[in-house]
MIDOSE-1310 file (N, C-alpha, C; in nm, 2 decimals, decimal comma, always signed):
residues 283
xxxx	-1,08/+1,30/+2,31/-1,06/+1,19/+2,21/-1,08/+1,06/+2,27; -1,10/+0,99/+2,20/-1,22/+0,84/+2,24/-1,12/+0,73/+2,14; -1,07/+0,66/+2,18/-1,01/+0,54/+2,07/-1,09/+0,42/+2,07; -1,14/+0,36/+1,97/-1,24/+0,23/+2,01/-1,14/+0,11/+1,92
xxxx	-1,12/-0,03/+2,00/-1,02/-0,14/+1,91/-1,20/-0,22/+1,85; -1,21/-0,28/+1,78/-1,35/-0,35/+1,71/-1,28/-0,47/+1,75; -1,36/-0,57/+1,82/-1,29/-0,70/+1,84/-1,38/-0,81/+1,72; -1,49/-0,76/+1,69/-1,54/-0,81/+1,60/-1,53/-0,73/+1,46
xxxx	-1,40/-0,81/+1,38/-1,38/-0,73/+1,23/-1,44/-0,66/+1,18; -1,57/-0,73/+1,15/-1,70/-0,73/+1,00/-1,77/-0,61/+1,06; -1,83/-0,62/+1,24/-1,89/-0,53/+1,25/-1,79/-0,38/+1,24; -1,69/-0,40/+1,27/-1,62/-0,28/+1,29/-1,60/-0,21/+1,16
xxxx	-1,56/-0,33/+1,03/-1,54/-0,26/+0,87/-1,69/-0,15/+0,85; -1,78/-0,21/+0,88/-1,92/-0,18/+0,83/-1,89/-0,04/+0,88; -1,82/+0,01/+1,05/-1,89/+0,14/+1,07/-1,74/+0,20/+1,04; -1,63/+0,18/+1,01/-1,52/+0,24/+0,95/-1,52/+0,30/+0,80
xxxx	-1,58/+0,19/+0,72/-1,56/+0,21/+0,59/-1,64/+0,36/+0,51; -1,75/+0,38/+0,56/-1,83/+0,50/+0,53/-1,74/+0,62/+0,53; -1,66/+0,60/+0,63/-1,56/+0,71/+0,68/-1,44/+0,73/+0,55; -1,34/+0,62/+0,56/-1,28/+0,58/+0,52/-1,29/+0,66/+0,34
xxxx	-1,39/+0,62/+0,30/-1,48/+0,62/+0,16/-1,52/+0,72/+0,10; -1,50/+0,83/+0,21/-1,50/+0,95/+0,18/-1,41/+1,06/+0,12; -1,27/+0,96/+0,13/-1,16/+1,03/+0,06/-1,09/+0,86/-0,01; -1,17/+0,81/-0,06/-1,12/+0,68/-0,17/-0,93/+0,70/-0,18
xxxx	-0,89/+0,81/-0,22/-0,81/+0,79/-0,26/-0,67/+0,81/-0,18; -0,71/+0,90/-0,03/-0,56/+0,90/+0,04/-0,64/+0,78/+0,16; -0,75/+0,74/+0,15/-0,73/+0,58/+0,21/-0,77/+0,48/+0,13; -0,75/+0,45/+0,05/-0,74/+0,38/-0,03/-0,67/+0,24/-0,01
xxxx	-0,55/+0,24/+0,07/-0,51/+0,12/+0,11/-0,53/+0,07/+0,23; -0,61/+0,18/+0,30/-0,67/+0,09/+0,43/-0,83/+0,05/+0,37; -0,86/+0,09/+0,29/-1,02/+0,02/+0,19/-1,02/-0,12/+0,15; -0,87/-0,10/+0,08/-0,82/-0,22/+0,03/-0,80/-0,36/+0,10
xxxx	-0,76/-0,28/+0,22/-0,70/-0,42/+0,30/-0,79/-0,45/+0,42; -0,90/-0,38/+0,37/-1,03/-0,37/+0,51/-1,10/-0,51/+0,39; -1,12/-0,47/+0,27/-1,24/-0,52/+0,23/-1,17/-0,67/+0,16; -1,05/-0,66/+0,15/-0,98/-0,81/+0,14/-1,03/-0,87/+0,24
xxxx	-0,98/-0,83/+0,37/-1,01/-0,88/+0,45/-1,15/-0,98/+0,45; -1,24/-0,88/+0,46/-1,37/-0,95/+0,48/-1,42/-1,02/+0,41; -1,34/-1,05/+0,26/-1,43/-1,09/+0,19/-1,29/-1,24/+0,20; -1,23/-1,23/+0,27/-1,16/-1,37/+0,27/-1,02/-1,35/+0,17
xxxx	-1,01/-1,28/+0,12/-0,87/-1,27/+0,01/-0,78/-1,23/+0,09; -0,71/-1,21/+0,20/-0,64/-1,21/+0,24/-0,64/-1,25/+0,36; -0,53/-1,36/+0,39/-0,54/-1,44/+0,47/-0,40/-1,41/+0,55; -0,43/-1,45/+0,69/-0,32/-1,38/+0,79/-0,32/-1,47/+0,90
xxxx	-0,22/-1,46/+0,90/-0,17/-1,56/+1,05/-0,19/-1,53/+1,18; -0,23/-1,40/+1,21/-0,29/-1,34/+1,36/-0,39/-1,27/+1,29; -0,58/-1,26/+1,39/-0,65/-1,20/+1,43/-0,58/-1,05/+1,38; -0,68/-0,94/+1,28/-0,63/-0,82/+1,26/-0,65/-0,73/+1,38
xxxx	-0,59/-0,63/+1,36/-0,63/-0,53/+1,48/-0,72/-0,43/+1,33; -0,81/-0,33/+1,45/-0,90/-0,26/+1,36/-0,92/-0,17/+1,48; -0,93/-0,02/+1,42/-0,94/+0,09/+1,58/-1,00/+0,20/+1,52; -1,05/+0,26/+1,57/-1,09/+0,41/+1,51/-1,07/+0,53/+1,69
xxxx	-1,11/+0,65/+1,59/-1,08/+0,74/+1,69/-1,25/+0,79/+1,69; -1,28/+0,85/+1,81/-1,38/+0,94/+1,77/-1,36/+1,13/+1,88; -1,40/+1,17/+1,86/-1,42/+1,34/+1,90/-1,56/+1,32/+1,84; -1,65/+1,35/+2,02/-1,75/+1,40/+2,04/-1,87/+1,31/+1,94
xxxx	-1,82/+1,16/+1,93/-1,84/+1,08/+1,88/-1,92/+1,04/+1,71; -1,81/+1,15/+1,65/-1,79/+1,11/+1,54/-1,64/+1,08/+1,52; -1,64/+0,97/+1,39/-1,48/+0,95/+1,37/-1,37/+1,03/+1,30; -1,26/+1,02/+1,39/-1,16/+1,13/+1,34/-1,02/+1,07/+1,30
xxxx	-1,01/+0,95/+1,28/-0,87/+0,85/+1,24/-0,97/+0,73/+1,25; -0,88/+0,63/+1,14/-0,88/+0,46/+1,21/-0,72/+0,44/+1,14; -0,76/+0,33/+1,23/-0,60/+0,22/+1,20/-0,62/+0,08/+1,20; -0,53/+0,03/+1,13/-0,55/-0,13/+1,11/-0,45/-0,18/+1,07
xxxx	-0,41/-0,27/+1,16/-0,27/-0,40/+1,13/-0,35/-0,52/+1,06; -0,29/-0,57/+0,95/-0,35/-0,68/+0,92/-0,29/-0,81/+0,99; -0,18/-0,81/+1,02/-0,12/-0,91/+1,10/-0,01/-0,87/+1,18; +0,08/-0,91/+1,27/+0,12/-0,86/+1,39/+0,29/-0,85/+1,32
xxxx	+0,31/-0,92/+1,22/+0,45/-0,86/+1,12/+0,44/-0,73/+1,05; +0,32/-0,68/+1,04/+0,34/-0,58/+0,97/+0,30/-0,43/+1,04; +0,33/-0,32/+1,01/+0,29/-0,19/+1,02/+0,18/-0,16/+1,06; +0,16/-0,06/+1,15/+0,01/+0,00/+1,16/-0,03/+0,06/+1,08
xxxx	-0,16/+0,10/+0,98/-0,20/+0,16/+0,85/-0,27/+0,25/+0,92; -0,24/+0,35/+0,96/-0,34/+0,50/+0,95/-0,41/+0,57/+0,89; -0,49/+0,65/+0,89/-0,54/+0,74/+0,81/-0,55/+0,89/+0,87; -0,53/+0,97/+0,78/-0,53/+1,11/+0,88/-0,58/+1,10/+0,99
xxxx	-0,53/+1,17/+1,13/-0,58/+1,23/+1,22/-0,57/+1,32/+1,28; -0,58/+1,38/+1,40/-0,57/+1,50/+1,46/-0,42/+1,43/+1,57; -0,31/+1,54/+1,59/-0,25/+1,48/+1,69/-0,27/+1,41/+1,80; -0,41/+1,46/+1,84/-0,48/+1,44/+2,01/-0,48/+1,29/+1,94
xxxx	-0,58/+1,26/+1,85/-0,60/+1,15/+1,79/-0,51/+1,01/+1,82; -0,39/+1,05/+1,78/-0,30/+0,99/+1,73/-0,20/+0,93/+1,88; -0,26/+1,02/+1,97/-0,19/+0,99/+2,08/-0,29/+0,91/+2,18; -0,40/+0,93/+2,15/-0,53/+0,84/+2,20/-0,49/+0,68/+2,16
xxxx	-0,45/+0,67/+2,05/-0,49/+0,56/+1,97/-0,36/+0,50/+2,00; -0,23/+0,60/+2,06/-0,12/+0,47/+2,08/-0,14/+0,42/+2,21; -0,19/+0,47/+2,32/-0,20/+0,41/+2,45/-0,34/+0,31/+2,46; -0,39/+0,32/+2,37/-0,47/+0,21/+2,34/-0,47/+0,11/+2,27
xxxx	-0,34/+0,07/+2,15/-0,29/-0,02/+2,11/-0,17/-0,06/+2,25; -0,10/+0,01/+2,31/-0,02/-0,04/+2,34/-0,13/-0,12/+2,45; -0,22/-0,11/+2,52/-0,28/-0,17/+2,59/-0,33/-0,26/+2,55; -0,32/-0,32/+2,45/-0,33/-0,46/+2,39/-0,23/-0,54/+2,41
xxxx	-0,13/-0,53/+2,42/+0,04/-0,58/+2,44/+0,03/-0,68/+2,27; +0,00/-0,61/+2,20/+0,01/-0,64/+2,07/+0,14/-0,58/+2,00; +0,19/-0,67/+1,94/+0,34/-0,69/+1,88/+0,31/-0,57/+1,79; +0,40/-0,47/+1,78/+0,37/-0,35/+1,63/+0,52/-0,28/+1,60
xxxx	+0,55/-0,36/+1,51/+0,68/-0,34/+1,45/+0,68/-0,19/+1,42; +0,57/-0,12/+1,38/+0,56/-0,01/+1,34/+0,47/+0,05/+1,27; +0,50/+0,18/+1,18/+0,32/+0,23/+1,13/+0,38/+0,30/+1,02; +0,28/+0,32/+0,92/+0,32/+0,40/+0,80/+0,16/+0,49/+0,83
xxxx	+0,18/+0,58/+0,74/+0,06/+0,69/+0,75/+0,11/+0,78/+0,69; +0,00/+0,89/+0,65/+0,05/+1,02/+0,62/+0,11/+1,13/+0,74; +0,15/+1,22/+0,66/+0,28/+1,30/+0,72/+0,13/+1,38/+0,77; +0,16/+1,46/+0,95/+0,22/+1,46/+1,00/+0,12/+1,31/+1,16
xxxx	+0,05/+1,26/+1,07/-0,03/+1,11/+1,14/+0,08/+1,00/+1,22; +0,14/+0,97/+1,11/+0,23/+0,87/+1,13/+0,33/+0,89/+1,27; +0,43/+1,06/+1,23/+0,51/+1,07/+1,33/+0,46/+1,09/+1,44; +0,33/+1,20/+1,43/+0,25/+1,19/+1,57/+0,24/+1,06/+1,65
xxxx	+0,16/+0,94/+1,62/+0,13/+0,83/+1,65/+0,32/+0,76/+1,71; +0,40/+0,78/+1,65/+0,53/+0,74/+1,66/+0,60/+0,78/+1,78; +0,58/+0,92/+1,80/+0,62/+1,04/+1,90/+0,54/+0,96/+2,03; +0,40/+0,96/+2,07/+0,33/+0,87/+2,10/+0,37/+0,72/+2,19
xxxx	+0,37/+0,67/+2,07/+0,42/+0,52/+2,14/+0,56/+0,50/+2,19; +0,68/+0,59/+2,11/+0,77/+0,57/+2,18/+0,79/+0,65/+2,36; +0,72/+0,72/+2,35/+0,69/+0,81/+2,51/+0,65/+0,69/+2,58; +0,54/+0,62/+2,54/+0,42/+0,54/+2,62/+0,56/+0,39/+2,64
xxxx	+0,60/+0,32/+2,53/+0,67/+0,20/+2,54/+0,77/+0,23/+2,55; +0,92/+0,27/+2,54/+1,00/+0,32/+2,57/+1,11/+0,27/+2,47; +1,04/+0,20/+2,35/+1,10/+0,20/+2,21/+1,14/+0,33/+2,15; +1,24/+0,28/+2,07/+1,29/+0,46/+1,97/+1,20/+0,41/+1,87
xxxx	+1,21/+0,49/+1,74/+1,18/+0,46/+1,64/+1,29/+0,56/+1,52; +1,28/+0,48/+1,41/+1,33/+0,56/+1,31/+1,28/+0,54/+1,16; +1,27/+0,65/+1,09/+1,24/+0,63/+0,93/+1,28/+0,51/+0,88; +1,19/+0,48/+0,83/+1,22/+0,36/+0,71/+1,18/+0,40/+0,57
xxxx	+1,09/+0,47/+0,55/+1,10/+0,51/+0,41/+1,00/+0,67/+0,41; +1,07/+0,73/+0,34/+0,97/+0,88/+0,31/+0,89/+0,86/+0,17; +0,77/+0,91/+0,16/+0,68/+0,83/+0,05/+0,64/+0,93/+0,01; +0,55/+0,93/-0,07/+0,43/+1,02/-0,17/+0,34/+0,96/-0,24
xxxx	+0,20/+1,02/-0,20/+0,11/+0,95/-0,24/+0,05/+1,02/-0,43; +0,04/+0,97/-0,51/+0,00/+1,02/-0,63/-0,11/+0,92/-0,69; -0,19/+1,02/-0,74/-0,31/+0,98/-0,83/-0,32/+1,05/-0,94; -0,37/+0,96/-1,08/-0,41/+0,95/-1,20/-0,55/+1,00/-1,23
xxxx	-0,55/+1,05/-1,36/-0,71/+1,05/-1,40/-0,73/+1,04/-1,53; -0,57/+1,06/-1,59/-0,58/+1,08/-1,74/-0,42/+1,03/-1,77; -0,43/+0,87/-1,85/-0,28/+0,85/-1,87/-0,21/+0,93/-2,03; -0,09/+0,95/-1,98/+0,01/+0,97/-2,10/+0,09/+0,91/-2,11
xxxx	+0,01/+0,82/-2,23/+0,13/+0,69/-2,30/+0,25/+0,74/-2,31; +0,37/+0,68/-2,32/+0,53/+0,73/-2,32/+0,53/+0,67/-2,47; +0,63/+0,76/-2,56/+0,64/+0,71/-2,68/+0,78/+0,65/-2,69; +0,76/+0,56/-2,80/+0,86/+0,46/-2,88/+0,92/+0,36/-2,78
xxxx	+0,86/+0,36/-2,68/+0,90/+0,21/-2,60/+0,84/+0,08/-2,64; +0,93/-0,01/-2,71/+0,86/-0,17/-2,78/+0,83/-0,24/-2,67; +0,70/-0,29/-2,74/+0,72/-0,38/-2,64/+0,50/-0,40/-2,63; +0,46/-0,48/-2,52/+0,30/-0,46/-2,51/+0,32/-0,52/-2,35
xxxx	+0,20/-0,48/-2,28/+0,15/-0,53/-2,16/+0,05/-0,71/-2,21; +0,10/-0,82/-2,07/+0,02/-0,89/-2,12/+0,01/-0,90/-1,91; -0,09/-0,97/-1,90/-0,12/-1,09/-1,80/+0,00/-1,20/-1,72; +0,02/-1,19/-1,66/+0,11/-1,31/-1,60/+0,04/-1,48/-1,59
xxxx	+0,12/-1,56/-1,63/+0,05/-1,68/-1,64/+0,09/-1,73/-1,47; -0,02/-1,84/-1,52/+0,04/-1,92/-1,39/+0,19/-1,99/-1,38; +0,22/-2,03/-1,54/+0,37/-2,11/-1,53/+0,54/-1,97/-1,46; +0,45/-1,87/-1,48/+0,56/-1,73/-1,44/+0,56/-1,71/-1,31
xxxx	+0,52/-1,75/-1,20/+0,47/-1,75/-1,08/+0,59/-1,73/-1,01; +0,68/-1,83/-1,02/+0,83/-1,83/-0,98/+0,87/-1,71/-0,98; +0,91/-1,68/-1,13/+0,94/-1,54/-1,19/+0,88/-1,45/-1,13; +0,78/-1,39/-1,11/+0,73/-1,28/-1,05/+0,72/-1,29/-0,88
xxxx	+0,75/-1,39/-0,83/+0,79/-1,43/-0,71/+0,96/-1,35/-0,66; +1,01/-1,43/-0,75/+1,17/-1,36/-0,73/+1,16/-1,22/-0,77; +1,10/-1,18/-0,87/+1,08/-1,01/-0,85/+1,02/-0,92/-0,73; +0,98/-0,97/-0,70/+0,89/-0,91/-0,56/+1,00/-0,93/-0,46
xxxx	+1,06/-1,04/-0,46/+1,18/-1,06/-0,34/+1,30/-0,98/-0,36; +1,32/-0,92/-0,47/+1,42/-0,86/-0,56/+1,41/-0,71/-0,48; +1,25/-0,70/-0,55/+1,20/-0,57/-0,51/+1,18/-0,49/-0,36; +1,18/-0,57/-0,26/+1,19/-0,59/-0,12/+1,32/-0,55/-0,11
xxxx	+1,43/-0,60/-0,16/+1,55/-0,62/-0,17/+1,61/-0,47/-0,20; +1,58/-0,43/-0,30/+1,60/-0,29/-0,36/+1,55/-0,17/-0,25; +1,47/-0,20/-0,21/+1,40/-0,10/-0,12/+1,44/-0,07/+0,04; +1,51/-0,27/+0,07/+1,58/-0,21/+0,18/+1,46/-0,28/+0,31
xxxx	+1,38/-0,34/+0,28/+1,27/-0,41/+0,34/+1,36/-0,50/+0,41; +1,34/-0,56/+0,54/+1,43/-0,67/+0,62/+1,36/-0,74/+0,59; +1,36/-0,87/+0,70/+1,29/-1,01/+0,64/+1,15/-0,99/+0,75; +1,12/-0,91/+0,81/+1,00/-0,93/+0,92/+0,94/-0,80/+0,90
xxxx	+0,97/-0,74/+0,74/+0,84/-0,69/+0,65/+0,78/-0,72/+0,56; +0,88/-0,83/+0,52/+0,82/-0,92/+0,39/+0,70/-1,01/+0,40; +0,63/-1,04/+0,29/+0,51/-1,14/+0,30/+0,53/-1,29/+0,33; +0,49/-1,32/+0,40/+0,57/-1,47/+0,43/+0,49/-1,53/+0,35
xxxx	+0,38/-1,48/+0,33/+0,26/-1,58/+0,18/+0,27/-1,48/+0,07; +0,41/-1,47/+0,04/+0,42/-1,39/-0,09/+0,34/-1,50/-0,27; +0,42/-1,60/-0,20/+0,33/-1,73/-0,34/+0,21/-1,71/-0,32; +0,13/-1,76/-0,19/-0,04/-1,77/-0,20/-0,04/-1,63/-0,25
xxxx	-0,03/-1,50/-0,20/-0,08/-1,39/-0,25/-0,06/-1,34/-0,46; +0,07/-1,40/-0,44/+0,07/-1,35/-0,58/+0,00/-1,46/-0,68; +0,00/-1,60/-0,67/-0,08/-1,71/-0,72/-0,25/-1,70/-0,71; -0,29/-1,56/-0,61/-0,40/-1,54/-0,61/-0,46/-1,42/-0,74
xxxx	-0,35/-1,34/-0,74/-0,32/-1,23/-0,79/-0,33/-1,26/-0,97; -0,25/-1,39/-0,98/-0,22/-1,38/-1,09/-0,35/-1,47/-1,15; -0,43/-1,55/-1,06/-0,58/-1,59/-1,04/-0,67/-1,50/-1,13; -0,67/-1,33/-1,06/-0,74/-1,28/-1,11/-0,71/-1,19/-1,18
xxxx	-0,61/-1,21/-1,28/-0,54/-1,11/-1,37/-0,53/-1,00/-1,32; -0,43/-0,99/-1,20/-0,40/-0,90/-1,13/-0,29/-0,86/-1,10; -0,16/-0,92/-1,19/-0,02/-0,90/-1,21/-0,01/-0,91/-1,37; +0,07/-0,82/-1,39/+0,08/-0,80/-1,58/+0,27/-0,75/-1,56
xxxx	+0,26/-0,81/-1,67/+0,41/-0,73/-1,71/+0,41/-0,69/-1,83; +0,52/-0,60/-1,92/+0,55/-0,56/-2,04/+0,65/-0,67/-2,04; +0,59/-0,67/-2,21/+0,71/-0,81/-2,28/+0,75/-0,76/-2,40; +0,88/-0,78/-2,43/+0,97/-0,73/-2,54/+1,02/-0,84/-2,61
xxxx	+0,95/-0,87/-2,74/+1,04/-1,02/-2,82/+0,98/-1,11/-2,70; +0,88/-1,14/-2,65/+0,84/-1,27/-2,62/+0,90/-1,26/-2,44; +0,98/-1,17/-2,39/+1,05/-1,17/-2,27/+0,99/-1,07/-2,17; +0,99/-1,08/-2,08/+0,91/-1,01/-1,93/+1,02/-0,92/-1,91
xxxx	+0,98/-0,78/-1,95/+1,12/-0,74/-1,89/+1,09/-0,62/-1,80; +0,97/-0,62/-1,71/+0,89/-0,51/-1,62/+0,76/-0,57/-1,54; +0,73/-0,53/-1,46/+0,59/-0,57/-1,38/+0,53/-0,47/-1,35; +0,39/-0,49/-1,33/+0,30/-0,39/-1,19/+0,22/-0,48/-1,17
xxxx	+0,16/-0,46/-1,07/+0,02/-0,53/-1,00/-0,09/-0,44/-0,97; -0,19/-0,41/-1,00/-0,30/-0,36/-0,99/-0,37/-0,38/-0,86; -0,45/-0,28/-0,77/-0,57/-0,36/-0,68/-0,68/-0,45/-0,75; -0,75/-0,45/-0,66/-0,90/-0,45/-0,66/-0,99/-0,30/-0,72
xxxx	-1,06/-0,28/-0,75/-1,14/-0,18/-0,76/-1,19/-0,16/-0,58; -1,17/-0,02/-0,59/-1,25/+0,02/-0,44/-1,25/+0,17/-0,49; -1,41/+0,16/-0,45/-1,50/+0,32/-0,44/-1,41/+0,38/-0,59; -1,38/+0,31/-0,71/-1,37/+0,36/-0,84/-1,20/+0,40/-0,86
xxxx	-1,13/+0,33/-0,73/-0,98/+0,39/-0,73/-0,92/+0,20/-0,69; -0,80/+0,23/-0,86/-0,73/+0,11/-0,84/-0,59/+0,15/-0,78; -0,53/+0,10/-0,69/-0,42/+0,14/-0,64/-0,28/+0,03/-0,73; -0,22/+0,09/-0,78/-0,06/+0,05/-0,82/+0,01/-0,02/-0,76
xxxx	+0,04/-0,16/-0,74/+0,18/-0,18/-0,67/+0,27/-0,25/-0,75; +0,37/-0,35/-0,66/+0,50/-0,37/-0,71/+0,54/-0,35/-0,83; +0,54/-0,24/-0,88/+0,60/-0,23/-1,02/+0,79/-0,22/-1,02; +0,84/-0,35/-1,07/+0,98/-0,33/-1,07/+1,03/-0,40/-1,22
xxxx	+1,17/-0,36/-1,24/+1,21/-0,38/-1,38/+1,36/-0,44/-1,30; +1,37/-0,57/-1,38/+1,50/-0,58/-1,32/+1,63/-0,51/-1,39; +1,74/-0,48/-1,32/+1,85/-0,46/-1,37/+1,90/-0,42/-1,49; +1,90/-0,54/-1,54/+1,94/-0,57/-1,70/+1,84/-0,48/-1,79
xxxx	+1,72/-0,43/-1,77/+1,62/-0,41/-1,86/+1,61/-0,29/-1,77; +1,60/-0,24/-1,68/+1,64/-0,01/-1,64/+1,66/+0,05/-1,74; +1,62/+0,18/-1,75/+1,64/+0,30/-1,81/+1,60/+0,30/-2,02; +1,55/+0,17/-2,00/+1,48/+0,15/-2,10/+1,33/+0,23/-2,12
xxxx	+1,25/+0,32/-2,05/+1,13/+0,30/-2,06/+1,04/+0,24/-2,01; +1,07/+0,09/-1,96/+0,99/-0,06/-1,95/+0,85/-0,02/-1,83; +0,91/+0,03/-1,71/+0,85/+0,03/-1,59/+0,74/+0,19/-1,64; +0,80/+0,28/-1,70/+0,71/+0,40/-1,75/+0,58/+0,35/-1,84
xxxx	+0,61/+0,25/-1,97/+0,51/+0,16/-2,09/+0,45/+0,13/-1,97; +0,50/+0,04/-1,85/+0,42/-0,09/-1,81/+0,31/-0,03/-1,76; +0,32/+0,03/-1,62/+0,25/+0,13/-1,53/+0,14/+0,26/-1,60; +0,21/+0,27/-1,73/+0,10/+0,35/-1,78/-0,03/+0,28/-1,91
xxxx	+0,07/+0,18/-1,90/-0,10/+0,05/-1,95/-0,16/+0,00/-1,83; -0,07/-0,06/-1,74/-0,18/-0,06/-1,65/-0,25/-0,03/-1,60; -0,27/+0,12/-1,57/-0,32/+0,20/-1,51/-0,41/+0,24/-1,65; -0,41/+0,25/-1,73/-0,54/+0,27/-1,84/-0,60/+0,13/-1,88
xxxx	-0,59/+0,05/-1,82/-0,63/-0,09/-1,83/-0,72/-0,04/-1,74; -0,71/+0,00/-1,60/-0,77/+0,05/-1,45/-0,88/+0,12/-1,51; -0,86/+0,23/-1,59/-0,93/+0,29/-1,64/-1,06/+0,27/-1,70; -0,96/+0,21/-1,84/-1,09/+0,12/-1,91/-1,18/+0,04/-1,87
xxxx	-1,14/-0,03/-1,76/-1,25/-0,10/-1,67/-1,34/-0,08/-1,59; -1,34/+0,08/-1,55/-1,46/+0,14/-1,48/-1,38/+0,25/-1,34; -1,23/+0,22/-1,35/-1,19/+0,27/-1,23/-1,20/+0,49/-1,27; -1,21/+0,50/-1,18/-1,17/+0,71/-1,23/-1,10/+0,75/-1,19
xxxx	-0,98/+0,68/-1,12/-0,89/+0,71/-1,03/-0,78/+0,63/-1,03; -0,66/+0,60/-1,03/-0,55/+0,52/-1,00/-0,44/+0,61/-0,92; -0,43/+0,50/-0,84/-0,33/+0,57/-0,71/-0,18/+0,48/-0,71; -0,06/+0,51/-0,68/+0,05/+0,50/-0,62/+0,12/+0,55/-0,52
xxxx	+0,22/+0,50/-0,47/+0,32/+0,55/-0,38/+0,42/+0,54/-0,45; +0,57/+0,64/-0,40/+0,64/+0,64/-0,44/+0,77/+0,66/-0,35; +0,89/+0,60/-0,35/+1,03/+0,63/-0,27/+1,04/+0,80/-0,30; +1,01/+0,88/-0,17/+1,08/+1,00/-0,24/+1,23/+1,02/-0,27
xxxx	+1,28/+0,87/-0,18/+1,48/+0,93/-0,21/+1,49/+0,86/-0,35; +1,36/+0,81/-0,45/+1,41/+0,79/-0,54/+1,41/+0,88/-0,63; +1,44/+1,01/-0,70/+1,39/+1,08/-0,75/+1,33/+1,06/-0,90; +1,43/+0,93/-0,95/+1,39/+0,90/-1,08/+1,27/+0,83/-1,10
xxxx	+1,24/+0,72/-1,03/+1,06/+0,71/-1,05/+0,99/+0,81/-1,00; +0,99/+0,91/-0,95/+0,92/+1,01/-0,89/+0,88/+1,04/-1,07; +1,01/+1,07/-1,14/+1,00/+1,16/-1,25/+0,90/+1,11/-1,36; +0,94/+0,96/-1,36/+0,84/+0,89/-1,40/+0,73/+0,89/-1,46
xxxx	+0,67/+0,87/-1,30/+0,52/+0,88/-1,29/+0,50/+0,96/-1,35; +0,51/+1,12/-1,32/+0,48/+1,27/-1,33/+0,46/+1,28/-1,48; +0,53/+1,18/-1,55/+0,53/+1,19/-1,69/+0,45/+1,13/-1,79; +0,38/+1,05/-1,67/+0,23/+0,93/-1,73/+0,14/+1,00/-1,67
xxxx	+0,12/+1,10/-1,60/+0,00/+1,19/-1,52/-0,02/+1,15/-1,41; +0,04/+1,10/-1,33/+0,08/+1,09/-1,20/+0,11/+1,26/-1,14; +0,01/+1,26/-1,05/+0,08/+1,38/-0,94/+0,02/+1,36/-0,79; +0,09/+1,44/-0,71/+0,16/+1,47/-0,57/-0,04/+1,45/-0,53
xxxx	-0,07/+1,38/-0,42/-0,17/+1,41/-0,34/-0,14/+1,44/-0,17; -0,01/+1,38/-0,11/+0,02/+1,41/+0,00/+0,10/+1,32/+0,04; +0,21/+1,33/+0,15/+0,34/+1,28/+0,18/+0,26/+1,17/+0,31; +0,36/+1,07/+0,26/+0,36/+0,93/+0,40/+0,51/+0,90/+0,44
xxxx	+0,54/+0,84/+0,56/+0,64/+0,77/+0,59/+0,57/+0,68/+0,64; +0,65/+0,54/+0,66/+0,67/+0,44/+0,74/+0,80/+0,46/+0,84; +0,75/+0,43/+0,93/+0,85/+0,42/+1,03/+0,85/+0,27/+1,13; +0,99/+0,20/+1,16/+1,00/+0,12/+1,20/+1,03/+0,14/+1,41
xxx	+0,97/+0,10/+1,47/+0,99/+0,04/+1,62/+1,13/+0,01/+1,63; +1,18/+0,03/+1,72/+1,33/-0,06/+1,76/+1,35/-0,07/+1,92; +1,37/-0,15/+1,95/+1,41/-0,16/+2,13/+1,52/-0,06/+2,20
């Protein structure tokens, strides 16, 4: 096994992405955050890292930090892989709080770096990855999907910080350009909520379109407004909004210690494609 770091982004996306593209939908968020990248929509405070693996030089993993606060993003690989690619990140003396990936990528890579750096590591979240192809509207939930304006910016600002909050995220996983991102977002009608009587009482955020699969995020309902339905209506217009727009695929993750949105989903046609964790670094 061969680990290669791309010191030049663009060229590196070009010979990653082909790979990558081949399964749209369990890499789907390293597509996402490759092709932000290049096209300028996501803006970062450190130079990204970008690595692939190869065996007998075809590729067999990549990884990619978008900035030195956040996680390593994996994509399947072979254990050998996975062990190639930490002694060659750590030979960057590049800051890596940690990695999320699918099960069993992530731990490998984890097992790995804590041998090589003499960091522990531990779980931060156990995940699931699920994809759509066909939504089932939930019935008798009031209410419609709209668009987030610009004047709600605030508002869906503090939900996101809310939602961080809920999940147990510290402060040096959070977005420090949570406004520019979501002011960008909401730019290109890319955050919607369900509204009841004129009031926002749920979110999701949609991707980008990549290779025909829109990926799901921050979908949260606050408090006051739970176990209403809200987040089930919201997520399952959005995701046939994804639809109706050319997507064939819509993807999420999900908390598996939560069982109740697990149930959720499963109930708008969300199902199981394969398990991830994140795991966090610690000295």
């Amino acid at each position: 096994m061969h680990s290669v770091i791309h010191p030049d982004f663009s060229a590196g996306a070009a010979q990653v992405l082909p790979w990558l593209e081949a399964d749209p939908v369990s890499n789907g968020l390293q597509i996402g955050i490759i092709q932000a990248i290049v096209d300028g929509l996501l803006v970062t405070d450190q130079p990204p890292l970008l690595a692939h693996v190869e065996d007998a030089g075809r590729i067999v993993g990549v990884a990619l930090q978008s900035d030195t606060y956040r996680r390593l993003v994996l994509s399947a690989m072979p254990d050998a892989a996975a062990t190639a690619l930490a002694a060659t990140v750590l030979a960057t003396d590049r800051r890596l709080p940690g990695v999320i990936g699918p099960v069993p990528a992530a731990g490998d890579f984890a097992a790995a770096w804590t041998d090589l750096s003499g960091q522990r590591s531990e779980l931060a979240m156990a995940q699931r990855l699920h994809r759509l192809d066909r939504v089932h509207h939930p019935d008798g939930v009031p209410g419609q999907v709209r668009t987030v304006q610009q004047v709600e910016l605030e508002l869906v600002c503090a939900w996101a910080t809310a939602m961080a909050e809920d999940i147990g995220l510290d402060a040096g996983d959070r977005d420090p350009r949570l406004a520019e991102q979501m002011e960008r977002r909401i730019e290109d009608d890319r955050m919607l909520v369900w509204e009841v009587d004129g009031e926002p009482v749920s979110m999701a955020g949609p991707s980008r379109h990549n290779v025909g699969v829109v990926r799901i995020g921050l979908v949260y309902t606050p408090p006051l407004h739970r176990r209403q339905g809200y987040a089930a209506a919201c997520v399952a217009a959005v995701s046939q909004r994804a639809l109706d727009s050319g997507a064939t695929t819509c993807a999420l993750y999900t908390d598996l210690s939560n069982p109740t949105s697990n149930g959720v989903y499963r109930r708008i046609g969300y199902y199981p494609v394969c398990d991830a964790e994140e795991l966090t670094f610690l000295p």
